[in-house]
C-alpha positions in Angstrom: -2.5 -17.3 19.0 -0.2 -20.3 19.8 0.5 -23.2 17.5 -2.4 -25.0 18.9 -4.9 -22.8 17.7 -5.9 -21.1 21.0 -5.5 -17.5 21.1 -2.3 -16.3 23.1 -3.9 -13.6 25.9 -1.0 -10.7 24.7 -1.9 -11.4 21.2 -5.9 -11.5 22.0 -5.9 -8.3 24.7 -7.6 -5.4 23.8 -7.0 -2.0 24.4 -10.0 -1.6 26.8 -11.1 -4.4 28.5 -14.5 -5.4 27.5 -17.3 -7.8 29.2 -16.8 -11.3 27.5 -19.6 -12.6 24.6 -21.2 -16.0 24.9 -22.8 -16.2 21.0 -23.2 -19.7 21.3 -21.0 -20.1 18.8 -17.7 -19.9 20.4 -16.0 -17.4 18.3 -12.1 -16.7 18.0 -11.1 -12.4 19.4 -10.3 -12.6 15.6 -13.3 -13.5 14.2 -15.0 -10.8 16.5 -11.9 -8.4 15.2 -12.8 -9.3 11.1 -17.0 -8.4 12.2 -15.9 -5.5 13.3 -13.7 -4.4 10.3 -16.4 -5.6 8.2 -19.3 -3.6 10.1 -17.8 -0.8 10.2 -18.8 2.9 8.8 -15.5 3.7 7.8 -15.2 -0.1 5.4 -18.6 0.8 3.9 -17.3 4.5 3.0 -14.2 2.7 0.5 -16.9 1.6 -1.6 -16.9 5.1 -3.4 -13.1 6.1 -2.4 -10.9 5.9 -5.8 -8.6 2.5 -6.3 -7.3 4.1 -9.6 -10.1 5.2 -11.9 -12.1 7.8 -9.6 -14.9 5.4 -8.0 -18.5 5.2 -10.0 -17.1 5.7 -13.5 -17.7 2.6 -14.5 -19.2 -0.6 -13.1 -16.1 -2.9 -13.7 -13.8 -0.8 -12.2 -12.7 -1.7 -8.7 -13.0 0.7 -5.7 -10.9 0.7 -2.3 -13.8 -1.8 -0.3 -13.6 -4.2 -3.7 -9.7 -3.6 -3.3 -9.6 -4.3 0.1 -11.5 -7.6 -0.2 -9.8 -9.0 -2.8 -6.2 -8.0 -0.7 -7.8 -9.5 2.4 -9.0 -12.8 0.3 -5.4 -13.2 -1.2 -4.0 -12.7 2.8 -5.8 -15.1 4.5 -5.2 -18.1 1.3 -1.7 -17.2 1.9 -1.4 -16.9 5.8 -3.7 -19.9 5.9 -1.0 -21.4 3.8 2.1 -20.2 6.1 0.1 -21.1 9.1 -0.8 -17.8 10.1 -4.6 -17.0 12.0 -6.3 -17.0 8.6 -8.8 -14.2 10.8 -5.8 -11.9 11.8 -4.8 -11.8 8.3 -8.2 -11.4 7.0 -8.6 -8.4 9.3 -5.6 -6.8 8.0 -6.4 -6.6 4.4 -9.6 -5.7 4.9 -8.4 -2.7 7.2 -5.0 -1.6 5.6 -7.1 1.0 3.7 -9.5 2.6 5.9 -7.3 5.5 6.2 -7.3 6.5 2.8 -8.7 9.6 1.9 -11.0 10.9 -1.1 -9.3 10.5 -4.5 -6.5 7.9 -3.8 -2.7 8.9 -3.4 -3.3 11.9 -4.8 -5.6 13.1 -2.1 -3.0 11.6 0.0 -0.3 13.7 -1.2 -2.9 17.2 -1.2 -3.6 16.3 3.1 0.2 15.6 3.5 0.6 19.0 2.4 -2.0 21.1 3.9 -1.2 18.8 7.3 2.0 19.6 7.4 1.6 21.8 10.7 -0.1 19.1 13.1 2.8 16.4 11.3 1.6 15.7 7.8 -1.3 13.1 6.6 -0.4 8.8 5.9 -2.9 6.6 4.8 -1.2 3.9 6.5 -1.0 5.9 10.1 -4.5 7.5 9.5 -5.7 3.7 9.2 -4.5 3.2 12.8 -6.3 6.1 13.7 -9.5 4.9 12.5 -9.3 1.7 14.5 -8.3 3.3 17.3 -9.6 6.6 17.7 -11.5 7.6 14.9 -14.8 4.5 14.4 -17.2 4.3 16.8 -17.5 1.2 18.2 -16.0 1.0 21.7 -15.9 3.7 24.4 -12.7 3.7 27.1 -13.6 4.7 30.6 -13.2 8.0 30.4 -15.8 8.2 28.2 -12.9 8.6 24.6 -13.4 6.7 21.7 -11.5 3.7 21.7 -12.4 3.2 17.8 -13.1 -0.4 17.0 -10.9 -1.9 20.5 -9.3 -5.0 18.3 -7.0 -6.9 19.6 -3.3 -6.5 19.6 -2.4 -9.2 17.2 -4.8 -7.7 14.8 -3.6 -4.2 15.1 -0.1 -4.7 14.8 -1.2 -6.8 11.7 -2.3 -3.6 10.1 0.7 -1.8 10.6 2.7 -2.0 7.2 4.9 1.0 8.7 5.5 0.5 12.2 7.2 3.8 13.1 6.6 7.3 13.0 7.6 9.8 10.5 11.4 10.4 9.5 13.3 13.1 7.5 13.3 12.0 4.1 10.9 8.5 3.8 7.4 9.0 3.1 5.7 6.2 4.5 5.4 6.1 8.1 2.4 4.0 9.9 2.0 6.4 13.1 1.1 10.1 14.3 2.9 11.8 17.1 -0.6 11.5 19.2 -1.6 8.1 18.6 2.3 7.3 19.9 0.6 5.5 23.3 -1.6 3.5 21.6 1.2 2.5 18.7 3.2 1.8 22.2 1.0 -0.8 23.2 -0.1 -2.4 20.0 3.9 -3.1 19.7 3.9 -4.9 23.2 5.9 -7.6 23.7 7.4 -7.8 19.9 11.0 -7.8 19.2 11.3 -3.9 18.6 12.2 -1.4 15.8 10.9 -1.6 12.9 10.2 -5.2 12.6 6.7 -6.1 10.9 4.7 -9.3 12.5 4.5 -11.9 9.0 0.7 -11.3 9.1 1.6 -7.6 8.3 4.0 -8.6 5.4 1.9 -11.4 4.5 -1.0 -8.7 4.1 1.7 -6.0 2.5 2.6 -8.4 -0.2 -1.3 -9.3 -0.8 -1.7 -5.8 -1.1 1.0 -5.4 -4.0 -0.4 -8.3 -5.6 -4.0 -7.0 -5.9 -2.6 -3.9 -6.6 -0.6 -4.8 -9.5 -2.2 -7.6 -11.1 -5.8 -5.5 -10.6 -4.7 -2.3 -11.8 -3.5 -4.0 -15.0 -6.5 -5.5 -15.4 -8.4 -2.4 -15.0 -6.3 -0.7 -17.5 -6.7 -3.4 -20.0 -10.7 -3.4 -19.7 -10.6 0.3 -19.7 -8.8 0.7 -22.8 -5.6 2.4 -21.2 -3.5 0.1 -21.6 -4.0 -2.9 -24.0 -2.8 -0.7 -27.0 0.8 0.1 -25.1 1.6 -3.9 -24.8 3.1 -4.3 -28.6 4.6 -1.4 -29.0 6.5 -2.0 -25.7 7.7 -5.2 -27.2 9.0 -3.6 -30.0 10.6 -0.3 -28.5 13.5 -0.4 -26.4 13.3 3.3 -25.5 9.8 3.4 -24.0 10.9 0.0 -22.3 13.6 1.9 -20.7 11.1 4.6 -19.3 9.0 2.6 -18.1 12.1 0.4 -16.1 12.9 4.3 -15.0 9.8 4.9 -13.7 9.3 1.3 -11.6 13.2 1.7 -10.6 12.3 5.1 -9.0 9.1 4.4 -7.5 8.4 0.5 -6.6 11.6 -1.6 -6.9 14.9 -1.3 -5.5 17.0 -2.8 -8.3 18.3 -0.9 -10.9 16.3 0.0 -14.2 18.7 -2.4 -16.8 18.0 -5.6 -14.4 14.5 -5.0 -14.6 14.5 -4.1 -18.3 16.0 -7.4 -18.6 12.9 -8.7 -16.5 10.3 -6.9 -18.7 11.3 -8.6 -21.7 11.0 -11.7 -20.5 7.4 -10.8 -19.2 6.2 -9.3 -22.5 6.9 -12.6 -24.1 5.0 -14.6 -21.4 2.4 -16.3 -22.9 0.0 -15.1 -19.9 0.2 -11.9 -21.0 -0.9 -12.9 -25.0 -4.3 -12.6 -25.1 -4.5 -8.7 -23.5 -3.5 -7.7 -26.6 -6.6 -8.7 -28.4 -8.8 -8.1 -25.8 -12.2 -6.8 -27.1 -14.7 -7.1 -24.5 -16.2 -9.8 -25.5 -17.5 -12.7 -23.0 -14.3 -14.8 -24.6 -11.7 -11.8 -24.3 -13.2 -11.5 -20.6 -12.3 -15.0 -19.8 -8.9 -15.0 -20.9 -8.4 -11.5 -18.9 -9.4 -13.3 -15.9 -7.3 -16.2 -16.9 -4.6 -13.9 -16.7 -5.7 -12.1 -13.6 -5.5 -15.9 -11.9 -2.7 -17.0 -13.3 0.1 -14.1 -12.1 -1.6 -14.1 -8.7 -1.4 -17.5 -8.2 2.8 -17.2 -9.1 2.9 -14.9 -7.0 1.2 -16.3 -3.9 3.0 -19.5 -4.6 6.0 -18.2 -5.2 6.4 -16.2 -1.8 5.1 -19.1 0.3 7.5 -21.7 -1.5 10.7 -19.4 -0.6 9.5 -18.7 3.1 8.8 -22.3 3.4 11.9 -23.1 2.4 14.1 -20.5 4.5 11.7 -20.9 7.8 10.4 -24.0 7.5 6.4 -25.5 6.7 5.4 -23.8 10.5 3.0 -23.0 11.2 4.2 -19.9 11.0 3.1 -16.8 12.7 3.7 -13.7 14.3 7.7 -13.0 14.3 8.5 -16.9 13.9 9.6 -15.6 10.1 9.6 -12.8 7.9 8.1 -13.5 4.3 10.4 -13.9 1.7 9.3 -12.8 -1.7 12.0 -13.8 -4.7 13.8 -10.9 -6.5 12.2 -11.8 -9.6 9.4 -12.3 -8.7 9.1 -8.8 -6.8 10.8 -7.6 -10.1 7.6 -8.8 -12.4 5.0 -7.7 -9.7 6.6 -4.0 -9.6 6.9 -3.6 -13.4 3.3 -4.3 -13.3 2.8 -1.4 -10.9 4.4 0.4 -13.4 2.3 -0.2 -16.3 -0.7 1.2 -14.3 1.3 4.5 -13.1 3.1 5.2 -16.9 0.0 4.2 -19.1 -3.6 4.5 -16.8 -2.6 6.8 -13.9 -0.9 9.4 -16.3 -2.8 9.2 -19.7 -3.3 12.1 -21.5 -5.8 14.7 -19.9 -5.7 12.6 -16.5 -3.4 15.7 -14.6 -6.1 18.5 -14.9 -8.4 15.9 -13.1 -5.9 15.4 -10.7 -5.2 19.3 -10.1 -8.7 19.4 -9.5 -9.0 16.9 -6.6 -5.9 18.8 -5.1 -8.3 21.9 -5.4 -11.0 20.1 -3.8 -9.2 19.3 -0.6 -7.6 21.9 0.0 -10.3 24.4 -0.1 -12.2 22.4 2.1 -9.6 22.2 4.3 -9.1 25.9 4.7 -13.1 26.3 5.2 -13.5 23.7 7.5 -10.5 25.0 9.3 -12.2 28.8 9.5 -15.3 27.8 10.3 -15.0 24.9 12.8 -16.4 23.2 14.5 -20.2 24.2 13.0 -19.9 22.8 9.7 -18.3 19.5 11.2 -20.0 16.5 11.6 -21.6 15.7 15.2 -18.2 13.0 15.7 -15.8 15.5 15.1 -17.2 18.5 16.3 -16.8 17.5 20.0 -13.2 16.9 19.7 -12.3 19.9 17.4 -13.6 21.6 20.7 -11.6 19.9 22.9 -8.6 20.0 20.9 -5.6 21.6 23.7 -4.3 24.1 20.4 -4.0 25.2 16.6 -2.3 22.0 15.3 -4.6 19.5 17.2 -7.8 21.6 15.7 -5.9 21.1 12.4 -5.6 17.3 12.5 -9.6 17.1 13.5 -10.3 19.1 10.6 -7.7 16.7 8.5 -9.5 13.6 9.8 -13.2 15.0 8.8 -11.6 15.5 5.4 -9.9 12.3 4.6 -13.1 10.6 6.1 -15.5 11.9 3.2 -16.0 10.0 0.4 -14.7 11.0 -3.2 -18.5 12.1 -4.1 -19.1 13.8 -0.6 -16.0 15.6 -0.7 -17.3 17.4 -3.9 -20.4 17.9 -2.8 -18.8 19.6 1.0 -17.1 21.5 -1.5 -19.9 22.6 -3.6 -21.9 23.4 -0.5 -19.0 25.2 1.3 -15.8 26.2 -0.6 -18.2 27.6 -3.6 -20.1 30.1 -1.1 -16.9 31.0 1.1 
């Protein structure tokens, strides 16, 4: 889409060509892209896929679909802002999790394991499988699924990793076989590993929602509003927890953020989580909270790329987002209150071992008993899969498809009778 507002044909082509649509209404490739996301079997399924808390233990606690609308609404405020295609953003962060599977990043971690042999398991590149491949939407003219046939701007907005796995970095955004498609998404950018600003735009959103959510989870959960005080008050378990955030979520070391954390425990934002009860008044000022860092956040990263790129608009790879170090510093210690205090509270690793159980029995039975006990969309191409490894990753994509309560009930029905 040019500065004008009319949609660039590179950036608006899709993978197959399709007939045009005359709604009446004249609406933008990316509005047609965002209908699609939303209508989509696979956005439906994150409504019982974990965020943190395993999904439908309690009523307040977000899932991956609430997750992914709150990302996509704090994406297209701030891409509107930049001067982004407030749709392509939208798109992405309602997307950028379609590829997770049952149980969060720990079922992540169990399919990276067990698909080691067909080139391990990414939520990030089995989300560009989905759109691609995996949804039915769109059929190509040899009769394969073209998943949901957005457009190129959309896709490569999705793409938070935009290369293929490495030796030694864990995140990687595409699978050997989907390399073609990846191929052509990328079209006409600058090359490497260079992200469009609509995918860091969406990235950032998503450590946003992430962080300030997953706090406020914690808090209303119990996990965490007890660990706030003492934090203030001990300098050894604030050095842990600048360990932990310094070895998983930031790149600076842990005494500069430990000098960060300070500072942010004696933010007045963060006062009334201490005493938070419940109550309709305790639930107010939690929100309040909620609003408050997100809005710094937002504001903070659009102010700084402003002021480096200029007020745009902005789009594509006219600018890369620039997100202050402090700023990034605040966000990722709040990451790290959610991994040290919710994520690994007493009693929550035999759950975990559990999940790990889970997937990978069901793994190894769908593997020995494929393609019957597959459903009617992967059966066909576990059949037509040329050998071993590409049966494997049909297998691994009916898996990470299920949701967290299917997956136990597949289990149940399969692994328990094997």
């Amino acid at each position: 889409m040019g500065t004008s507002g009319v949609a660039d044909e590179p950036d608006a082509e899709r993978l197959v060509a399709e007939q045009a649509k005359d709604s009446g209404y004249g609406r933008s490739p990316y509005q047609r892209d965002r209908a699609r996301v939303l209508h989509s079997a696979a956005f439906r399924r994150l409504a019982a896929k974990t965020q943190v808390h395993t999904a439908g233990t309690d009523d307040f606690l977000r899932t991956r679909l609430t997750h992914s609308l709150e990302v996509a609404q704090i994406a297209r405020e701030m891409g509107g802002r930049l001067g982004c295609d407030p749709d392509i953003v939208d798109v992405a962060g309602l997307a950028h999790d379609l590829g997770h599977p049952p149980f969060g990043h720990n079922g992540e971690a169990a399919l990276d394991v067990l698909a080691q042999r067909c080139g391990g398991f990414e939520g990030n590149a089995q989300t560009l499988r989905v759109l691609t491949r995996l949804e039915a939407k769109v059929l190509g003219p040899d009769g394969a699924s073209a998943g949901l046939n957005l457009t190129r701007a959309s896709l490569d907005a999705t793409c938070k990793y935009p290369w293929s796995r490495r030796p030694g970095q864990a995140k990687f955004g595409v699978y050997a076989d989907d390399a073609d498609t990846f191929a052509w998404l990328r079209r006409g950018g600058p090359g490497g590993d260079a992200r469009c600003l609509e995918a860091q735009v969406m990235d950032w959103a998503d450590d946003v929602a992430y962080s300030v959510h997953d706090v406020e989870d914690g808090i209303h959960g119990g996990y965490l509003r007890l660990r706030l005080a003492p934090l203030r008050a001990d300098p050894e378990e604030r050095a842990a927890l600048c360990a932990d955030v310094a070895g998983r979520y930031s790149t600076e070391s842990a005494d500069a953020l430990a000098e960060v954390l300070v500072e942010l425990l004696d933010d007045p934002v963060l006062a009334p989580l201490v005493d938070y009860d419940g109550s309709h008044r305790s639930l107010a000022a939690l929100k309040a909270t909620t609003s408050v860092l997100t809005g710094r956040f937002v504001a903070a990263a659009v102010r700084a790329t402003q002021e480096r790129f200029g007020v745009g608009p902005l789009r594509r790879y006219a600018a890369d987002l620039v997100v202050p170090r402090r700023i990034r510093a605040e966000c990722a210690l709040l990451k790290g209150m959610a991994l040290r205090y919710v994520m690994r509270r007493p009693g929550a690793s035999g759950r975990y071992e559990r999940q790990r159980e889970i997937l990978t029995a069901l793994v190894q039975v769908l593997a020995a008993r494929a393609p019957e006990p597959l459903d009617p969309v992967f059966a066909p191409l576990w059949k037509a899969a040329p050998d071993d490894a590409a049966r494997l990753r049909v297998v691994v994509d009916q898996v990470a498809s299920l949701t967290d309560p299917a997956a136990v009930a597949w289990h149940r029905r399969l692994a328990t009778t094997a």
